[in-house]
Backbone bond lengths (Angstrom), bond angles and torsions (degrees), N, CA, C in turn:
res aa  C-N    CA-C-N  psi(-1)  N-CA   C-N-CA  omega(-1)  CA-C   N-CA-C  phi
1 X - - - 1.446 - - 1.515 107.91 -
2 X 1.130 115.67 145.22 1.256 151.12 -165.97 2.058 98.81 -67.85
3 X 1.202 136.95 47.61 1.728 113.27 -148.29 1.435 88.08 -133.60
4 X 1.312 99.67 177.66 1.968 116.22 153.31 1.063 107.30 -94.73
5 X 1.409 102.45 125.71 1.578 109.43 178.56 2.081 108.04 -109.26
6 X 1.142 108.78 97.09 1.798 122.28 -168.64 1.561 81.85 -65.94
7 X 1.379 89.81 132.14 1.738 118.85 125.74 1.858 86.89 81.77
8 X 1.604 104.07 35.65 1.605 99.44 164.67 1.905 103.75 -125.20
9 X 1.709 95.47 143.61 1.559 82.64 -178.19 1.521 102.94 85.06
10 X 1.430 131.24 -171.59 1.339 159.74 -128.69 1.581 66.93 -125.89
11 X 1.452 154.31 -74.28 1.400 142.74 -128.05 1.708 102.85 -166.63
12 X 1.066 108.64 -159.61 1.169 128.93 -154.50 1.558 91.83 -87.74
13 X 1.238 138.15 149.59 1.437 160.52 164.91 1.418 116.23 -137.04
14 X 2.035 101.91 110.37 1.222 129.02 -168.28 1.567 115.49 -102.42
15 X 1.156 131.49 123.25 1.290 120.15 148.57 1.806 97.40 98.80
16 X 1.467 115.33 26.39 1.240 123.23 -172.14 1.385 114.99 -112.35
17 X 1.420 108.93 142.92 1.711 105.10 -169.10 1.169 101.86 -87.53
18 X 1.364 117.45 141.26 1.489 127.93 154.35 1.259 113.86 -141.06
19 X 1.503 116.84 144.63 1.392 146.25 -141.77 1.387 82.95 -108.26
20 X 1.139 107.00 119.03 1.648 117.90 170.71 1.465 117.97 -55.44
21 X 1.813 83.49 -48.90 1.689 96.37 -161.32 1.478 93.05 -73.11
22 X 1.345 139.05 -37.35 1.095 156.73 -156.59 1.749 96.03 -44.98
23 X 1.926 102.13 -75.86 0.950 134.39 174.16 2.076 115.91 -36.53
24 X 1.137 92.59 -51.24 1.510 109.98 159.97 1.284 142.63 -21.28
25 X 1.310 93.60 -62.39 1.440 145.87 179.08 1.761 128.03 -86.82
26 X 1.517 98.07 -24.20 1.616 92.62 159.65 1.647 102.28 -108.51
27 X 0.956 127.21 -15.39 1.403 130.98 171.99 1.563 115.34 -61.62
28 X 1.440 110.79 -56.05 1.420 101.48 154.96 1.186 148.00 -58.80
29 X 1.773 98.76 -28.22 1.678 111.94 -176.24 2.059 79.59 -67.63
30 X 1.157 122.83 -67.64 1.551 115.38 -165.51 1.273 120.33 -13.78
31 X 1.832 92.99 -65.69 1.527 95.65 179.39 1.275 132.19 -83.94
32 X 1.525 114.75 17.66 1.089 116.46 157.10 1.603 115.78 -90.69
33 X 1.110 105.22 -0.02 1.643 107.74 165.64 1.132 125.20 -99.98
34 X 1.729 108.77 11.79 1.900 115.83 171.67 1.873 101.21 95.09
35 X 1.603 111.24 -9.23 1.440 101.79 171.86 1.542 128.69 -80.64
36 X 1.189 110.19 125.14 1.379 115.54 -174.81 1.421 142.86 -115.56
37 X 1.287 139.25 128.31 1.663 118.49 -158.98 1.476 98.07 -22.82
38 X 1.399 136.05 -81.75 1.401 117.12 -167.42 1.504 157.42 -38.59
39 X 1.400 79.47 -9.34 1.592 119.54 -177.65 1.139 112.00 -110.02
40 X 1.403 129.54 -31.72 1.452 109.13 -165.15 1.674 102.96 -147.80
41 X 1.045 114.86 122.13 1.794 120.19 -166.72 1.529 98.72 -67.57
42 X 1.518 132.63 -21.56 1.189 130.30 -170.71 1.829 93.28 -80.90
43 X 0.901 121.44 -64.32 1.319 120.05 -177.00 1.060 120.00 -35.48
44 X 1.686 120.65 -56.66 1.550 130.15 -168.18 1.422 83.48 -86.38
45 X 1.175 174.06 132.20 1.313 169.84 47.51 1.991 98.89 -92.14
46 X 1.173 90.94 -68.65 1.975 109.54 171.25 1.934 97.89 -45.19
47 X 1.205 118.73 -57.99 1.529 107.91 -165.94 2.235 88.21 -68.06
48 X 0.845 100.12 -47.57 1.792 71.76 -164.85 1.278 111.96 -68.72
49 X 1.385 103.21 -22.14 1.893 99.07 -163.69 2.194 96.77 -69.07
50 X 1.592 108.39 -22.75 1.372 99.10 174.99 1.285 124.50 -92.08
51 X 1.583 117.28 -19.89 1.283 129.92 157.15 2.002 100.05 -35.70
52 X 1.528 89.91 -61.52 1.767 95.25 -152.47 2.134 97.61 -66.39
53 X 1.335 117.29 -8.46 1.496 114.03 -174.66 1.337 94.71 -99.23
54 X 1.533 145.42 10.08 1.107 131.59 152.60 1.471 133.23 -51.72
55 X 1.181 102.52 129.51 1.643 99.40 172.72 1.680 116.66 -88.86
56 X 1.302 102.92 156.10 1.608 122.66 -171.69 1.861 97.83 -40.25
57 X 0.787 104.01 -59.48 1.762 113.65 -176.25 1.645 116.69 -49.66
58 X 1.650 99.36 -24.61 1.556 102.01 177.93 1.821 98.82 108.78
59 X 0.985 116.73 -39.43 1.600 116.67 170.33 1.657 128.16 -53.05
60 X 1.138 115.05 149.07 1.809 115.92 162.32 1.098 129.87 -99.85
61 X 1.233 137.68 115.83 1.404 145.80 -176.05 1.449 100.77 -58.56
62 X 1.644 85.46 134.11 1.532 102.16 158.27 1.584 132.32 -107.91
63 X 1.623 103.78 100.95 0.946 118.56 -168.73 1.303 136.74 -104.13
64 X 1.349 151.80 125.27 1.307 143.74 -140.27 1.880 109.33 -132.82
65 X 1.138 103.18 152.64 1.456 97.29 173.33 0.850 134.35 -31.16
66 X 1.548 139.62 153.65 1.470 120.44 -153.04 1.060 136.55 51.79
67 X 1.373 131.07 -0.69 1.695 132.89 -162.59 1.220 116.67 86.13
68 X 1.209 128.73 -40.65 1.847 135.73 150.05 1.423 98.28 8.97
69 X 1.749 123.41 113.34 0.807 132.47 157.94 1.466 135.68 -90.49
70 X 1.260 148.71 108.92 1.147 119.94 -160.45 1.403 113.70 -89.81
71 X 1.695 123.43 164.42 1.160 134.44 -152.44 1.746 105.98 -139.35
72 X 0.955 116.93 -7.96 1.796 123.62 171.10 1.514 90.35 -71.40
73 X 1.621 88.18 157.76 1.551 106.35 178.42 2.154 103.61 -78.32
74 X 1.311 113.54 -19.97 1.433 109.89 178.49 1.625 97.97 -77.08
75 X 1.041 134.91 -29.64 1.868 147.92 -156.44 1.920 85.95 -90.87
76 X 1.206 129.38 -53.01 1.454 131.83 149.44 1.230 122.58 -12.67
77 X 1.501 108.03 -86.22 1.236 128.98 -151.05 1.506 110.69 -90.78
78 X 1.838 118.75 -50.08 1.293 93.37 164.87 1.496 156.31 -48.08
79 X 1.260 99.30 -51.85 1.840 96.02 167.49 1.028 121.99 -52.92
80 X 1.335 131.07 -30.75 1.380 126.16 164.50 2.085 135.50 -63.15
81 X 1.716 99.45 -21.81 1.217 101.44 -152.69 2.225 65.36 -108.00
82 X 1.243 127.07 -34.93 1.730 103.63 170.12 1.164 117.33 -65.28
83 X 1.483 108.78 -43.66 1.715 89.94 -179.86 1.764 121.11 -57.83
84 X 1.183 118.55 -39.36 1.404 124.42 -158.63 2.027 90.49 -82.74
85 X 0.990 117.64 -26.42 1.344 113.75 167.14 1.552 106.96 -64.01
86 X 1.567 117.98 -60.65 1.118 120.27 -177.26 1.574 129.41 -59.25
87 X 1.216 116.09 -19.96 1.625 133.97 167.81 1.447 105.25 -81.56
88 X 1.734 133.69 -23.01 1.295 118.79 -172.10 1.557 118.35 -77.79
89 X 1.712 104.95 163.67 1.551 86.78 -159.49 1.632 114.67 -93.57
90 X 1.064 130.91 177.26 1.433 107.27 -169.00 1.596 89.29 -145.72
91 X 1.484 134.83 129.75 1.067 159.51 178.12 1.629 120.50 -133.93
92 X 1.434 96.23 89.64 1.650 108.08 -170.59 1.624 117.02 -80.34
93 X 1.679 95.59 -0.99 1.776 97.62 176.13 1.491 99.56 -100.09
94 X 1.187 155.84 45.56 0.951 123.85 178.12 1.812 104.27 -119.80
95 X 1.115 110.65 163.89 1.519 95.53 169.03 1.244 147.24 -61.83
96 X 1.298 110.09 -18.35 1.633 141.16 177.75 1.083 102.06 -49.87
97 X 1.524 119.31 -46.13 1.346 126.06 -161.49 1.691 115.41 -97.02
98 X 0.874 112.67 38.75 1.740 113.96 -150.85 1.623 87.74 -111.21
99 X 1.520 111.21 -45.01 1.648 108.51 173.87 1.594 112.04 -55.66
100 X 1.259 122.03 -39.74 1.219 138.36 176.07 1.735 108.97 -43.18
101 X 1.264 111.66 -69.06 1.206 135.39 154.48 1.655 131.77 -17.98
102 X 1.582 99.60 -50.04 1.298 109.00 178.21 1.483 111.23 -110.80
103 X 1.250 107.54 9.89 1.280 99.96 151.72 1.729 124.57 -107.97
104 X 1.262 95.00 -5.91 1.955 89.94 170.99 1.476 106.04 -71.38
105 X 1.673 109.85 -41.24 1.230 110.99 -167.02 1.956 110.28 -67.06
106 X 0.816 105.13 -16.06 1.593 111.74 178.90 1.423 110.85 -84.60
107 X 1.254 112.97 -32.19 1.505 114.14 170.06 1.179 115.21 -75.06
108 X 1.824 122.37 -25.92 1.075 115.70 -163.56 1.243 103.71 -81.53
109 X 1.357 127.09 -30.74 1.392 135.89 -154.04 1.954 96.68 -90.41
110 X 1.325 100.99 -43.75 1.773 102.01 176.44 1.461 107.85 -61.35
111 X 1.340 117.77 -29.73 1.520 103.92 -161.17 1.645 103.49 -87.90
112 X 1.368 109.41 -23.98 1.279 129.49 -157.60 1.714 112.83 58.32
113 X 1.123 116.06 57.60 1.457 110.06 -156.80 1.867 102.70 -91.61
114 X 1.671 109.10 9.48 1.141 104.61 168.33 1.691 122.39 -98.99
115 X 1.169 81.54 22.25 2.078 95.60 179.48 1.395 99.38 -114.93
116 X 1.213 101.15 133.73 1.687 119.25 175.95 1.289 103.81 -92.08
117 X 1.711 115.32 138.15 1.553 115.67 176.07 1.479 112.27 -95.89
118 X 1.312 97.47 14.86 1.813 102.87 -172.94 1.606 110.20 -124.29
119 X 1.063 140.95 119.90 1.436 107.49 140.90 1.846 130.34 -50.21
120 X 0.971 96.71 146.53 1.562 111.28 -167.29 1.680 87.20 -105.34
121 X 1.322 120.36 134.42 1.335 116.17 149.80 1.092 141.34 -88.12
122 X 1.313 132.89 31.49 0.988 157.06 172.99 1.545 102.82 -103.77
């Protein structure tokens, strides 16, 4: 989107594109790593700046370089269904989540996905 984005950088940045979904999308990847506005200035900067690109209806515009709006039902629906992913709250201590838990670890161990089929040269 086309906006002022306060208090990024040395000053103010005008007339700069940002990818909603973009924005979305590392905000969620964050908090899927346990980072949280309180924890992490990138996060709480990302949750208001998408708070503040909400539309009246509750949806996120999909917006493209230049102002280019998109009009497909995927140009619709995504920004809306990352952001609201990316704003949800995520609490990895609680018990709820413990099935969650024991099932990564079962995949991890079935898949063996901590063995590399390559040497890496590095």
């Amino acid at each position: 989107k086309h906006s002022k984005m306060a208090g990024v950088g040395s000053g103010d940045i005008e007339h700069v594109y940002v990818d909603i979904d973009g924005i979305g999308e590392i905000v969620d990847c964050l908090r899927g790593l346990g980072l949280t506005e309180a924890s992490d200035p990138m996060v709480c900067q990302g949750t208001v700046w998408l708070l503040d690109q909400q539309q009246k209806n509750g949806s996120w515009p999909s917006i493209f370089a230049g102002g280019k709006r998109g009009t497909g039902v995927y140009d619709k629906l995504h920004p809306t269904w990352v952001c609201t992913q990316a704003l949800r709250d995520r609490d990895f201590q609680i018990k709820r989540n413990y099935p969650w838990q024991q099932f990564i670890d079962k995949v991890t161990r079935e898949t063996n996905i901590a063995t590399l089929l390559y040497n890496p040269k590095w």
